[in-house]
C-alpha positions in Angstrom: 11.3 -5.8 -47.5 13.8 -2.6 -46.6 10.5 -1.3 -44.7 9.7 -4.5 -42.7 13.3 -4.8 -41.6 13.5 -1.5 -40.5 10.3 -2.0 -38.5 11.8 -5.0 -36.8 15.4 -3.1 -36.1 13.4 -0.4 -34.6 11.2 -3.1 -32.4 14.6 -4.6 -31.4 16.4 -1.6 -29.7 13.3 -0.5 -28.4 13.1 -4.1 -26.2 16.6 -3.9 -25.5 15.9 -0.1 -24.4 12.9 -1.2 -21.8 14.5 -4.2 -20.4 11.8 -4.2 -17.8 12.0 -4.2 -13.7 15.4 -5.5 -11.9 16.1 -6.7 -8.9 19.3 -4.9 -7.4 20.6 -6.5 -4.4 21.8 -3.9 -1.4 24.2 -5.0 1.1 22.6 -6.0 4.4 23.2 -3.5 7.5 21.6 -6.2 9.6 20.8 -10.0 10.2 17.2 -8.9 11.8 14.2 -9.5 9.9 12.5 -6.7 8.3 9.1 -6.0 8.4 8.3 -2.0 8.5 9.6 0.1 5.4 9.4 3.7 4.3 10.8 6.3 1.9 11.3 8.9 -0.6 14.0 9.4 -3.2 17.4 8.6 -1.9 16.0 8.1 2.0 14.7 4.7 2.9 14.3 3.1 6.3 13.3 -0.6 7.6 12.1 -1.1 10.9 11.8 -5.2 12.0 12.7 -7.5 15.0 14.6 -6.8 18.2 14.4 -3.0 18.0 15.6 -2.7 14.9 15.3 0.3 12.4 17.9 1.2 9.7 18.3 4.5 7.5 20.0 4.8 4.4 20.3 8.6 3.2 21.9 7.8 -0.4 19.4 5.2 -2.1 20.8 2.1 0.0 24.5 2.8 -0.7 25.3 2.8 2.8 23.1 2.5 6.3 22.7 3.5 9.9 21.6 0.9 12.6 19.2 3.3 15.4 18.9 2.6 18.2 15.6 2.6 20.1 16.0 3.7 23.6 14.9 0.3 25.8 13.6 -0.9 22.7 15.9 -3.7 22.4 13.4 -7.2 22.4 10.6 -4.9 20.6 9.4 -6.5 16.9 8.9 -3.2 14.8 6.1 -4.1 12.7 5.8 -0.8 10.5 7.6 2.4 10.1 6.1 5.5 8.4 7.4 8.8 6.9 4.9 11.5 7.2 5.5 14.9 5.0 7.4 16.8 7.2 9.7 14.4 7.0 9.6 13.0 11.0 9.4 8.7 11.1 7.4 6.8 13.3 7.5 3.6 14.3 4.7 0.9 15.7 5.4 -2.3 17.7 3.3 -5.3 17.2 2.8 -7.0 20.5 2.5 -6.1 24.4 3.9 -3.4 25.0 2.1 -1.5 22.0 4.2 1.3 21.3 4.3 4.5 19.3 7.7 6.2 19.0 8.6 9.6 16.3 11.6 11.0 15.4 12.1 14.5 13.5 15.6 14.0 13.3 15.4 10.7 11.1 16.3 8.7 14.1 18.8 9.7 16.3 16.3 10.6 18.8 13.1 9.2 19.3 9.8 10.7 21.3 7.9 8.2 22.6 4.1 8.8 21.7 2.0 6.0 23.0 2.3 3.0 25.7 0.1 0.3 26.5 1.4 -3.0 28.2 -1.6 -5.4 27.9 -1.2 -9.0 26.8 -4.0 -8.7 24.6 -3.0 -6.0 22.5 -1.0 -6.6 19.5 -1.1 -3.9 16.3 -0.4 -4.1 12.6 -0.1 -1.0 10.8 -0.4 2.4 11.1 -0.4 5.2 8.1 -1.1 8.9 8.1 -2.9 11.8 5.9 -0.5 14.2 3.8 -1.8 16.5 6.9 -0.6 14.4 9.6 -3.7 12.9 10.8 -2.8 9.2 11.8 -4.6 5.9 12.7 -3.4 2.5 13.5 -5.0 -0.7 13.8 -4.4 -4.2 15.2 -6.6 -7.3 16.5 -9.3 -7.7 18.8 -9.2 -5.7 21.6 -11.8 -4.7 24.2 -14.7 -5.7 22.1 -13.4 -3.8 18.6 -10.6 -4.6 16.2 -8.1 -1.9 17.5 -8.1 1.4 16.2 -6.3 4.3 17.4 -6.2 7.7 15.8 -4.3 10.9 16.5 -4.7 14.4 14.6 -1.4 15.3 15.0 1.0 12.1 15.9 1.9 13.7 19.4 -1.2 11.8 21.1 -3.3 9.0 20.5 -6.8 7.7 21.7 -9.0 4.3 20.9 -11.9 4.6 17.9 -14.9 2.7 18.7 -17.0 2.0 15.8 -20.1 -0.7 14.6 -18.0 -1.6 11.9 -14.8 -2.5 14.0 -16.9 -5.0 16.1 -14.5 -8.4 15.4 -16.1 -11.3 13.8 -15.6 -14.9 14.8 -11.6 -15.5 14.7 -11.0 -12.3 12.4 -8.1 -10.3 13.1 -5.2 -7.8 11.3 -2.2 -8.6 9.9 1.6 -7.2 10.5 3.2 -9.0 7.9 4.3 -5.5 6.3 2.7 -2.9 8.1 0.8 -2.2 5.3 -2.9 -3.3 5.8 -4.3 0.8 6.3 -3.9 3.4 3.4 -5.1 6.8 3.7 -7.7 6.7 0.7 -8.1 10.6 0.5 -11.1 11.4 2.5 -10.4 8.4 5.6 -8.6 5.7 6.2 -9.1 1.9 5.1 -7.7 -1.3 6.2 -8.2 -5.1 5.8 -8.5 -8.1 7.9 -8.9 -11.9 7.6 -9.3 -14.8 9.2 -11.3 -18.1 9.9 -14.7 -15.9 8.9 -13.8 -14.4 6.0 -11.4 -11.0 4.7 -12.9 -7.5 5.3 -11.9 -3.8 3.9 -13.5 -1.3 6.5 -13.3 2.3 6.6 -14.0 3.1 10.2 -14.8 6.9 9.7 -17.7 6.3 6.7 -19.2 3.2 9.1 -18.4 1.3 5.6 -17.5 -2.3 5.5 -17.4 -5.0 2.7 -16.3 -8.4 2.2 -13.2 -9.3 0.2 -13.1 -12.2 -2.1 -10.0 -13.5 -0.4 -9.1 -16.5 1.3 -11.1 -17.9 4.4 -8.9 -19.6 7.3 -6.4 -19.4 9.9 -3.8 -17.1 8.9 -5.4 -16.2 5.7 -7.0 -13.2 4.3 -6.6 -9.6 3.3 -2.6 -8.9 4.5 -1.8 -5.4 2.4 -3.9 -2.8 0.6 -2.3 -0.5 -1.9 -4.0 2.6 -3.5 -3.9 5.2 -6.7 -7.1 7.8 -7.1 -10.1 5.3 -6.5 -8.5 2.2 -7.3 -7.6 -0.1 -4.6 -5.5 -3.4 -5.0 -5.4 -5.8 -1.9 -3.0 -8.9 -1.5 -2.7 -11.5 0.7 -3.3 -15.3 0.7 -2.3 -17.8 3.6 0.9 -17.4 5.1 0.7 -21.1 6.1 0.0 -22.6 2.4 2.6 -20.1 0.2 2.7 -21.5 -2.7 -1.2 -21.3 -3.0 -2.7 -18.7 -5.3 -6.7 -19.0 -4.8 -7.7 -16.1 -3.1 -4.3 -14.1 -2.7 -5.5 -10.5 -4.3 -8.1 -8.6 -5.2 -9.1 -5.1 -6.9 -11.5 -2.7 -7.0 -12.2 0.1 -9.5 -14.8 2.3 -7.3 -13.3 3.3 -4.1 -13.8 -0.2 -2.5 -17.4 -0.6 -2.7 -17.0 -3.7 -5.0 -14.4 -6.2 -5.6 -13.4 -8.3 -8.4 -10.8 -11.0 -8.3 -7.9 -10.9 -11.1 -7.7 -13.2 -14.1 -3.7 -13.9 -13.1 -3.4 -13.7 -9.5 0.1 -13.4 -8.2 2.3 -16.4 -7.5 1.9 -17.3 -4.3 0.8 -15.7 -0.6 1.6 -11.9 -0.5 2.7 -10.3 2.5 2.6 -6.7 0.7 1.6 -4.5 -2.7 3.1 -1.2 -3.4 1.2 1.2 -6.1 4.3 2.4 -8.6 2.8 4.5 -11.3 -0.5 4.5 -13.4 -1.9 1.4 -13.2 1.4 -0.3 -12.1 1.5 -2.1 -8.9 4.2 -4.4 -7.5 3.6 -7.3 -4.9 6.0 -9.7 -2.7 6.2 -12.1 -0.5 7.7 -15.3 0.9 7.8 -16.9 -2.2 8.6 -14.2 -4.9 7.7 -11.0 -6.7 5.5 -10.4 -8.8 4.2 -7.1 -11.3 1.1 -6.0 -12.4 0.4 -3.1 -15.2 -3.3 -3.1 -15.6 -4.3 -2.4 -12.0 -4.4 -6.0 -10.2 -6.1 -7.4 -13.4 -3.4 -9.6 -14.0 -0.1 -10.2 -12.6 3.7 -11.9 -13.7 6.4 -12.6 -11.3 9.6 -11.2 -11.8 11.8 -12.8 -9.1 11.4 -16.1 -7.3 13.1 -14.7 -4.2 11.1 -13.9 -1.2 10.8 -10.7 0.7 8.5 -9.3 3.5 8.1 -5.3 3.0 8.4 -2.8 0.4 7.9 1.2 0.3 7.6 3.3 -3.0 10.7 5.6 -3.8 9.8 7.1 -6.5 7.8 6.3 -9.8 11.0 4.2 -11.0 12.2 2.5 -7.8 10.8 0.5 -4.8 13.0 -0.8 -2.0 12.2 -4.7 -0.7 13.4 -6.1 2.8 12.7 -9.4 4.2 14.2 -12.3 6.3 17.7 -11.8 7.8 18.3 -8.1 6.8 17.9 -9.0 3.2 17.6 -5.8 0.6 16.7 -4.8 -3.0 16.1 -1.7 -5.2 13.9 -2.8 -8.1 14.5 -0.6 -10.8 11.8 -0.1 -13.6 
């Protein structure tokens, strides 16, 4: 009897000693809504609608509002930190527009322009060497993809695999539908004919077992090694959970759907540790620990974007400048 109860003392403190994730709410520097985040350690930055990017350099304690030379009626649809340290930032519609900053943003170097009323982009990401590609919806025949070695310029990629299907397009929910997978990049689409992962370099493409339909599909891809974990859903129907994430255990070359999908359409999934990912969206938050397999929500209370800050924190931002650390 001694034994068993010390067993279950011991079981007790540690539960109470691994609470498990919380949601710590930051004061918002800003009623805009935020779509583009990035980070690492105590720096994070969101980047969202009418020009709006904000830097906090001590873990969300306090914040900076930039400013965005002429930038002012611009919807910021990602931000991204490369490894030297120097942001940049992507606009969604026409104009499309590249800007970096090396001195985490009070300047900023413009680095591509094009006014077209057909363009519109989604997400961008870049290689621990600074190579970068971003991509966006149908434009001039291909899904638009434009890569740069080095950040300063950027050119169009034309590729078999980024011919558009019927209705199919990006999304810039989160800015966070491209990951650089090691060797390339990889994005996802959706749309009335289906979800796609492509990796534009390899001429590789696959379908996604995600939902079909306007506004629906593949909206964020997360990765760790050779496992991939993809959310999304339809943003019209948020409550829904058939076809809202997927996973893959071999690079991306098949897909399998999870046993406990998230609850709800997901507008982004952020890779935390192991086999730990961490999704969100209009409708809540939600945590997975066996790679996408199955997932719980851990907060009811929407949010847009997310970037990684370490192995034991992400940072969430969403509608009206809202803000949270979740700590695991």
């Amino acid at each position: 009897m001694k034994t068993f109860l010390h067993l279950a003392c011991v079981l007790a403190l540690v539960a109470c000693s691994n609470p498990g994730p919380t949601l710590n709410y930051l004061d918002r520097p800003t009623k805009q809504h935020l779509r583009g985040a990035a980070g690492k350690g105590d720096l994070i930055a969101f980047s969202g609608t009418h020009g709006t990017v904000v830097v906090s350099k001590d873990g969300g304690e306090s914040w900076e509002g930039i400013k965005v030379p002429g930038a002012d009626s611009i919807d910021f649809r990602d931000i991204e930190l490369r490894e030297n340290g120097s942001f940049f930032i992507l606009s969604a519609g026409n104009p499309a527009l590249i800007f970096e900053s090396s001195d985490c943003g009070k300047s900023w170097e413009p680095r591509f322009n094009l006014k077209n009323k057909n363009i519109f982009m989604d997400g961008m990401a870049f290689s621990p060497s600074g190579e970068g590609m971003a991509f966006g919806d149908p434009y001039e025949g291909n899904l638009a993809c434009l890569v740069s070695e080095d950040g300063e310029k950027w050119s169009f990629y034309r590729s078999k695999v980024l011919v558009p299907r019927d209705e199919e397009a990006g999304f810039a929910a989160s800015g966070s539908g491209i990951q650089w997978l090691g060797d390339g990049f990889g994005f996802v689409t959706g749309g009335e004919s289906g979800a796609r992962f492509i990796r534009p370099y390899q001429g590789f493409e696959v379908e996604l077992p995600l939902a079909k339909g306007p506004g629906a599909g593949a909206f964020s891809l997360a990765t760790h090694d050779n496992h991939l974990v993809v959310v999304g859903g339809s943003y019209l129907d948020s409550l829904n959970r058939d076809g809202n994430a997927a996973y893959s255990e071999d690079g991306g070359l098949t897909w399998k759907t999870p046993k406990t999908p998230p609850f709800g359409y997901r507008s982004v999934v952020v890779h935390i540790q192991s086999n730990q990912y961490l999704a969100a969206g209009r409708t809540g938050v939600d945590l997975s620990n066996d790679g996408g397999k199955t997932w719980k929500m851990i907060s009811s209370d929407g949010f847009f974007t997310a970037t990684k800050l370490s192995n034991h924190t992400i940072a969430l931002g969403g509608r009206n400048g809202k803000l949270a650390l979740v700590k695991f």
